[in-house]
C-alpha positions in Angstrom: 114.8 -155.9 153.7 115.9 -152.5 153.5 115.5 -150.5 150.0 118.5 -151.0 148.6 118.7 -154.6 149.1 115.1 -155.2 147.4 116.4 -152.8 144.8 119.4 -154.9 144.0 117.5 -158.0 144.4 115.1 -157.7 142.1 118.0 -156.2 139.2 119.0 -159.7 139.5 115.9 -160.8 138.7 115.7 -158.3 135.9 118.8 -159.7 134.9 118.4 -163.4 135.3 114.8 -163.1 133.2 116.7 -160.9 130.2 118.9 -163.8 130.2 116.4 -166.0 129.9 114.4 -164.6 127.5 117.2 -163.6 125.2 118.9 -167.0 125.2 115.6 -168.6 124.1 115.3 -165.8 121.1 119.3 -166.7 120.1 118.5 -170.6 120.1 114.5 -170.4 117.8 116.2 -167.4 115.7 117.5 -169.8 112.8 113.6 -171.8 112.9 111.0 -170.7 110.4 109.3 -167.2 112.1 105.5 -166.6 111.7 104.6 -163.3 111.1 101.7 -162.3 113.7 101.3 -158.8 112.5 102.0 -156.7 109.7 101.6 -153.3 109.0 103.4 -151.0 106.2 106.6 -150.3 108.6 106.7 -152.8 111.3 105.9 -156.8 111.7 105.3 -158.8 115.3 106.5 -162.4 114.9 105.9 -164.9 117.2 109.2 -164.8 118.8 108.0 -161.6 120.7 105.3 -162.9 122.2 107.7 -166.5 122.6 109.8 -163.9 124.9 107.3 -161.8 126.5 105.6 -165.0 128.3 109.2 -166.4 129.4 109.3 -162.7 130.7 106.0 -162.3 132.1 106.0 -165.7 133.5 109.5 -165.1 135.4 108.2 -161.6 137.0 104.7 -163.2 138.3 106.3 -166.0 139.9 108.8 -163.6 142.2 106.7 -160.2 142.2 103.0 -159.3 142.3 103.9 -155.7 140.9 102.0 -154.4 138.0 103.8 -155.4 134.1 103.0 -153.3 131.2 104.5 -155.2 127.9 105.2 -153.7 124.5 103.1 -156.3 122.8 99.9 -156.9 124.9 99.7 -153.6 127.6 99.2 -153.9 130.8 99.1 -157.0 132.6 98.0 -158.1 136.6 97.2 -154.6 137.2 97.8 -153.9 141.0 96.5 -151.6 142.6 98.1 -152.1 145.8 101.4 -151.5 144.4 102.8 -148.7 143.0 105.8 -150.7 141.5 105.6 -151.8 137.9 107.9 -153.7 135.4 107.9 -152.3 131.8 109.2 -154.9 129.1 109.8 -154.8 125.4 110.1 -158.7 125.0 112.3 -158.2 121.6 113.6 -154.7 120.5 114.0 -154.7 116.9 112.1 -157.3 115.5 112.3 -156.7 111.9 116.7 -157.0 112.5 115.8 -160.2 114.3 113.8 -161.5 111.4 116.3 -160.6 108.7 119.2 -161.6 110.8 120.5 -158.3 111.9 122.4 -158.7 114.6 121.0 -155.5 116.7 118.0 -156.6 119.1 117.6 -156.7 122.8 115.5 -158.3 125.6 114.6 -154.7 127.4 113.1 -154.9 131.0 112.8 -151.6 133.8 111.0 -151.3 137.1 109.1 -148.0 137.8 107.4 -146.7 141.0 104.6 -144.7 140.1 106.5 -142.4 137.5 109.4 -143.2 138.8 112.2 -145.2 137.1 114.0 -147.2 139.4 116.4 -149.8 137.3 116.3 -151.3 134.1 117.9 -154.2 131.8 118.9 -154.4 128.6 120.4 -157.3 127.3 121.9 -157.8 123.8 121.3 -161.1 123.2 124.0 -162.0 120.2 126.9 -160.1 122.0 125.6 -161.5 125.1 126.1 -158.4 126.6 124.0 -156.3 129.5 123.2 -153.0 130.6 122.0 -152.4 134.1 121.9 -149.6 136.0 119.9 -148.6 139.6 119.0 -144.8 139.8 121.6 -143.2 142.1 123.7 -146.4 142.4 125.3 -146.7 138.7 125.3 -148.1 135.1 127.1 -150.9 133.7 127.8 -153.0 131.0 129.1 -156.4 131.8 129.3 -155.3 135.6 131.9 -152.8 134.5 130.6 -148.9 135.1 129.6 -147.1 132.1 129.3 -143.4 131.2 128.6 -141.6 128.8 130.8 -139.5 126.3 131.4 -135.8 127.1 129.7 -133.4 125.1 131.1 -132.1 121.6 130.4 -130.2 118.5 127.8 -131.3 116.4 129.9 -131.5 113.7 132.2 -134.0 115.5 129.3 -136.2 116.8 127.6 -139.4 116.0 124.0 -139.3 115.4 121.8 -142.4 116.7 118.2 -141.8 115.1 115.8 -143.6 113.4 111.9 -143.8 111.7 109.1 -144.5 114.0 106.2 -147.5 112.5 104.2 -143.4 112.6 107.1 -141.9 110.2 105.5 -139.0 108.0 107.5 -140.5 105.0 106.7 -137.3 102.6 108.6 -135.1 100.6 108.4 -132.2 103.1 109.4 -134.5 106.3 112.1 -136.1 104.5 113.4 -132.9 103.4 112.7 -131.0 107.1 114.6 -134.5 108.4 118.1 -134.1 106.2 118.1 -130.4 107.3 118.5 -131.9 110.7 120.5 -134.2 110.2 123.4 -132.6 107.8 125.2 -130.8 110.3 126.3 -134.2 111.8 129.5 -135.7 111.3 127.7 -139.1 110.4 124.3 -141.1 111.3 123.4 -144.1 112.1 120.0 -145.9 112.1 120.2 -149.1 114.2 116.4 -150.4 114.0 116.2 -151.1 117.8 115.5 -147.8 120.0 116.9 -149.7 123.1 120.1 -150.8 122.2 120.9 -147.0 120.6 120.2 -145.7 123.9 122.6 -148.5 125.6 125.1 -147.3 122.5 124.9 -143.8 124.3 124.5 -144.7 127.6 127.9 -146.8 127.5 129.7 -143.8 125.0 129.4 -145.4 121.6 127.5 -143.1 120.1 126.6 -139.0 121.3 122.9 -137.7 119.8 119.7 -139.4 119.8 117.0 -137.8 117.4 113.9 -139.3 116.8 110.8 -137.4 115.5 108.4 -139.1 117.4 108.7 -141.7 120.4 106.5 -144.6 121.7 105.4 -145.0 125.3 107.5 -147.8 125.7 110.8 -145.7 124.2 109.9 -142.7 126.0 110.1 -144.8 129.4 112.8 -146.5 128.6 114.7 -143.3 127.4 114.0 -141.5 130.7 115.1 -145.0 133.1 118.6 -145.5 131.1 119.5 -141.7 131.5 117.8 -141.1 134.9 120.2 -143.9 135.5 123.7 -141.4 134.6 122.3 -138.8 136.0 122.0 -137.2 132.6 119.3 -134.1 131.6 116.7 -136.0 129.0 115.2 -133.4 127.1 111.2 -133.7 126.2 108.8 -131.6 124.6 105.6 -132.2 122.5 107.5 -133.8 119.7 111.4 -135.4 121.1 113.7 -133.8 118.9 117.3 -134.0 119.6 119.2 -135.3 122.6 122.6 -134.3 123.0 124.7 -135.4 125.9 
């Protein structure tokens, strides 16, 4: 099987194991929810970890690559293969549990430090974004782009507080300095469906003031994947496409 083939085959997988996963959260979201963790900005219930083993459970029986999950690390660690799926199980849990209906099943394929596709799959629209480096993005299987630059003052901003937030006066204040000269914001509570928002020209900006692992690799896959520039630096400040 040449590269592109094994490529597009295991998007379907991707695919076909976001679907999974994310049907399974949309049918146990109206049950009672246990609250595994809690901490003073972010919970885990056990719907994550509910998805993340339909997740991991799908990959190992079709792959042998390497998993690192948002909720328990990494996973099957192998060495002999330099491909590895990344998951976030449930992307804005705390809308999930208040019945917010902005989450996502979230699932890319790296090699090495690499990104090579990805999935995300809004489970309540029942709508997915896919994408293969060099091939294309799409939502629905209909090609996405994203919106040509503008002014600041004419553009969206897509941010939001990290569970690490430095929630005092002077960030706050440093924060609406930054965020003023937008036309308006917008704080979703799930990092991957904002970056679907931009990749398919819903929104323009991303800001956040600081980025997890898991974001930071799923930022770089999604615009890798439209051939966008992602600027980083120490601390992620403002991305404007």
């Amino acid at each position: 099987m040449d590269t592109k083939k094994q490529y597009l085959s295991l998007l379907d997988l991707a695919e076909e194991t976001a679907r999974s996963a994310g049907d399974h959260l949309v049918m146990t979201q109206s049950q009672i929810k246990e609250i595994t963790h809690e901490s003073s900005h972010d919970i885990k219930i056990n719907a994550d970890y509910e998805s993340e083993k339909i997740i991991i459970d799908a990959l190992k029986i079709k792959t042998s690559f390497s998993i690192l999950s948002e909720e328990i690390g990494f996973l099957s660690v192998n060495q002999e293969n330099s491909l590895r799926w990344i998951i976030d199980p449930l992307d804005g849990t705390v809308n999930y549990f208040e019945g917010l209906p902005i989450s996502c099943v979230s699932i890319g394929l790296w090699e090495n430090d690499r990104p090579i596709l990805g999935v995300i799959y809004d489970f309540i629209r029942r709508d997915l974004y896919k994408g293969i480096v060099g091939i294309g993005a799409y939502l629905n299987d209909i090609p996405i782009a994203v919106k040509q630059e503008r002014s600041i003052s004419k553009a969206i901003l897509c941010t939001g507080f990290p569970v690490s937030m430095d929630f005092s006066e002077d960030s706050l204040s440093s924060f609406m300095k930054q965020v003023s000269s937008f036309e308006k914001v917008r704080l979703f509570g799930s990092a991957a469906m904002s970056l679907a928002f931009v990749a398919s020209g819903k929104q323009m900006p991303i800001m956040k003031e600081k980025l997890s692992f898991g974001m930071l690799l799923r930022a770089w896959l999604l615009f890798k994947l439209l051939e966008e520039l992602l600027v980083l630096k120490h601390r992620l400040k403002i991305i404007i496409l």
